[in-house]
N, C-alpha and C positions, 0 to 999 in steps of 0.2 A: 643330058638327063635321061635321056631314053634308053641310050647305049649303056648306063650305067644300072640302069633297073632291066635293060638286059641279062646282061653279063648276071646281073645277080640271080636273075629266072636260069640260068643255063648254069648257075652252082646249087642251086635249089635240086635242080632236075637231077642233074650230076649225083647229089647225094641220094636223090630217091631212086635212077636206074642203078647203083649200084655198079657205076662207072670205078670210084674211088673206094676201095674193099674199107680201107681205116675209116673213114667219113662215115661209111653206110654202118660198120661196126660200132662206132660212137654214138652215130645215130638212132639207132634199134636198139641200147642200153640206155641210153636216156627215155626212147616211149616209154620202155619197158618198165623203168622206173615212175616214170610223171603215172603212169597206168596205177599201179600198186599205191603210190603215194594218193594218188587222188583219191581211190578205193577205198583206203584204209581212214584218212582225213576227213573228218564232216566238212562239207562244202564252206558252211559260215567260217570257219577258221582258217581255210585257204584263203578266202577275201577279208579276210580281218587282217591274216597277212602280208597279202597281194598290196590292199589298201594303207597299210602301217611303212611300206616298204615306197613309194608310191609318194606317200604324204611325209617322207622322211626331212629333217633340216637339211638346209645347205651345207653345216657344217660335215657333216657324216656323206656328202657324195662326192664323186669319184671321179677324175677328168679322164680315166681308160673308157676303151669302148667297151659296149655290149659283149659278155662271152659270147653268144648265139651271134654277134654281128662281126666280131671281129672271127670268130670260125669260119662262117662264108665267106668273109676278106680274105682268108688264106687260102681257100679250096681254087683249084684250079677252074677256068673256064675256056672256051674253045679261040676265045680271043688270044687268051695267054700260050696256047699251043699252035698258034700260027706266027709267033714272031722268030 
């Protein structure tokens, strides 16, 4: 368990030194956008969606993972460059 929330702290880091050029590019067009979106957005209707999305039926969900989770499942980590 430990190794595994490792590993994900050294893809996290990974994307934030700007180890991996396309990660840190994906990554700074998304602030950039959540930035303007949130900006532009009244807060109430971000959590009316956040909460709508959230509180959604079973029918309507989804057995893929997380984009944001399976993204840092694909990012390289220092474990995966020493085999």
């Amino acid at each position: 368990m430990m190794a595994d929330l490792a590993t994900q702290g050294e893809r996290v880091q990974a994307l934030l030194s700007w180890r991996d050029p396309r990660a840190t590019f994906l990554f700074v067009i998304f602030c950039f956008v959540a930035v303007i979106v949130t900006y532009l957005v009244p807060f109430r209707i971000l959590m009316f969606m956040w909460v709508t999305y959230v509180l959604r039926p079973p029918r309507f969900r989804f057995d893929m993972p997380a984009v944001p989770q399976n993204f840092l499942r694909r990012m390289p980590a220092k474990s995966d460059g020493m085999l």
